[in-house]
C-alpha positions as CSV (number, residue, x, y, z in Angstrom):
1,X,15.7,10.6,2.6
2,X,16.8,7.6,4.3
3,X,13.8,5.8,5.9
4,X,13.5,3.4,9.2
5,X,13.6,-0.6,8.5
6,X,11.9,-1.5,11.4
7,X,11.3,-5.6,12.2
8,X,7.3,-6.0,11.1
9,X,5.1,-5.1,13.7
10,X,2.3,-7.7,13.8
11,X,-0.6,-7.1,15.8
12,X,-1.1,-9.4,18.6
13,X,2.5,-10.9,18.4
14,X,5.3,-8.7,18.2
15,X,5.9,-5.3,20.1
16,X,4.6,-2.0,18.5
17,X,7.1,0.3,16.9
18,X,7.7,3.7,19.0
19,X,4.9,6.2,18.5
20,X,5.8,8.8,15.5
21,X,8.4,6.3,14.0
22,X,7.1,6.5,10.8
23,X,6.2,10.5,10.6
24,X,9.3,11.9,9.0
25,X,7.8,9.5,6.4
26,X,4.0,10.8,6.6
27,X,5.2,14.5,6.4
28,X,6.4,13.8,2.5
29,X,2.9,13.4,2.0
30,X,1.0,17.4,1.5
31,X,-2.8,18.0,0.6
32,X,-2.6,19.6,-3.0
33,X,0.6,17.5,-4.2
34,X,0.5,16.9,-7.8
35,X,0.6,13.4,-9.1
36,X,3.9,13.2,-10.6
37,X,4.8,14.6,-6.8
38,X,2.9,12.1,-5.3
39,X,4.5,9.3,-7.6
40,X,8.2,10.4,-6.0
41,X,7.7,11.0,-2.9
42,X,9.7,9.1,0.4
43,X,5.9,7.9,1.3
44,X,5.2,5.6,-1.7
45,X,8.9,4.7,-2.1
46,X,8.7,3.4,1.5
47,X,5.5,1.9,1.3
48,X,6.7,-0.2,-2.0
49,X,9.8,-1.2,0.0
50,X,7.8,-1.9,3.1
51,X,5.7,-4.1,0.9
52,X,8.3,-5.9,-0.7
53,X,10.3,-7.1,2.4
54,X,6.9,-7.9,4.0
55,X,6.8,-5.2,6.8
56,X,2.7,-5.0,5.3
57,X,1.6,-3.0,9.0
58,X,4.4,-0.4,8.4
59,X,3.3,-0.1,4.2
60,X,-0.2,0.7,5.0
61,X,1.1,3.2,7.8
62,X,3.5,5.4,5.5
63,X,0.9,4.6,2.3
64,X,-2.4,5.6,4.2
65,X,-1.3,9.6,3.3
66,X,-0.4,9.1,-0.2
67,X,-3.9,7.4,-0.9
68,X,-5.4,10.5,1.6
69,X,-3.9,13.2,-0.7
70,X,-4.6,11.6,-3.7
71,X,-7.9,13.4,-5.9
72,X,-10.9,11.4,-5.7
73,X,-12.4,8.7,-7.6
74,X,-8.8,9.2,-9.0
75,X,-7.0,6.4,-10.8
76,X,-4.2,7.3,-8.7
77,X,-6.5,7.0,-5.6
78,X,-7.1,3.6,-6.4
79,X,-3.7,2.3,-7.2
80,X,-2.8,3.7,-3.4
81,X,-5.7,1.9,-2.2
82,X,-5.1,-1.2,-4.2
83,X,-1.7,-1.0,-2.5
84,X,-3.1,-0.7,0.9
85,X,-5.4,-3.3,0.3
86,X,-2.8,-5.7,-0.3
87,X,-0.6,-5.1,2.6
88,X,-3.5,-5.1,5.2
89,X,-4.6,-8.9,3.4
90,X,-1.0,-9.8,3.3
91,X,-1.0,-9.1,7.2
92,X,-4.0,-10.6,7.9
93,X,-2.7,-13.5,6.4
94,X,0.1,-13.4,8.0
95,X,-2.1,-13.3,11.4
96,X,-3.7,-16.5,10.4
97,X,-6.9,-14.5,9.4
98,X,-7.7,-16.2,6.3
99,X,-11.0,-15.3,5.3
100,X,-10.6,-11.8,6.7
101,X,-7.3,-11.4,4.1
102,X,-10.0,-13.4,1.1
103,X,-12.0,-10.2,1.5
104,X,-9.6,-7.8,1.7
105,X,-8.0,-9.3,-1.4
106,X,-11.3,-8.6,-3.4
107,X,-11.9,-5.1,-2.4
108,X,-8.3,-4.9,-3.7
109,X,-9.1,-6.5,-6.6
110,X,-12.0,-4.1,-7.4
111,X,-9.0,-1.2,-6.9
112,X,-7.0,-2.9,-9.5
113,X,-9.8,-3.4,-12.0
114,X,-10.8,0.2,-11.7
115,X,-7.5,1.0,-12.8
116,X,-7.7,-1.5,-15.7
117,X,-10.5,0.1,-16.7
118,X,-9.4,3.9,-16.8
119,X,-6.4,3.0,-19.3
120,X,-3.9,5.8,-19.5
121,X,-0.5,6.3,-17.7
122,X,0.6,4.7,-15.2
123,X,-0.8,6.4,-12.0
124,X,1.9,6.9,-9.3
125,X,4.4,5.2,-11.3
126,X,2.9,2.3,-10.7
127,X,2.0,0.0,-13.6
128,X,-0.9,-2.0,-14.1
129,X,1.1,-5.1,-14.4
130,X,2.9,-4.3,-11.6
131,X,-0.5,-4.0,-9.8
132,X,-1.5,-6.9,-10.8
133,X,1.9,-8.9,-10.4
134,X,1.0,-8.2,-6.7
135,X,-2.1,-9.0,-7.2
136,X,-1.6,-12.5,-8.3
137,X,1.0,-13.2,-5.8
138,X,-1.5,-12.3,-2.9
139,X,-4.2,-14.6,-4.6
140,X,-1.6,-17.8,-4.6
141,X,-0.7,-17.1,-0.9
142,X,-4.3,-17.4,-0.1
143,X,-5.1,-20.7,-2.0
């Protein structure tokens, strides 16, 4: 599935995307989906992407279902809300909200080091380094 690359939509400052962009998206996304499901689905692959090119409103958007259908107090739960987490403190940033994107960027780390400590596979493909990688980056933005 091919998915929309919309301009980022920040709140207060540039137009909101049309209602239900994003829902061919959010319907990859089922209760009951298995992990490894979960891991491949358009949703997350979006939400990465979204988060990569700095679209963080529209990652949070597509993510929010993967995190929703994940089980919980899953190490998978967290990673999706780790990931969250890091796109609504990236955008808050980006807003000029500093110390609203500081405490977002510690409930995220909290998500990361929950992770840490579980161990095992990766969960939703995502690795910890990757996580942390992120992480890290989101930390140096905010000094």
């Amino acid at each position: 599935m091919s998915f929309p690359r919309p301009v980022a939509y920040i709140p207060g400052q540039t137009p909101r995307h049309p209602e239900g962009l994003f829902e061919a998206l959010r319907a990859t996304v089922r209760a009951g989906m298995s992990e490894g499901a979960l891991a491949d689905c358009d949703a997350l692959r979006a939400g990465l992407y979204y988060l990569d090119e700095g679209l963080f409103w529209e990652a949070h958007e597509v993510l929010e279902p993967v995190w929703m259908a994940c089980p919980p107090n899953s190490a998978a739960r967290q990673v999706a809300q780790a990931l969250i987490q890091i796109a609504n403190a990236r955008l808050k940033l980006r807003m000029g909200r500093r110390q609203a994107a500081a405490r977002i960027a510690a409930l995220a780390d909290r998500h990361v080091t929950e992770v840490r400590h579980a161990g095992g596979e990766a969960p939703l493909g995502q690795s910890l380094e990757s996580l942390e990688r992120r992480l890290e980056g989101l930390r140096q933005d905010l000094r």
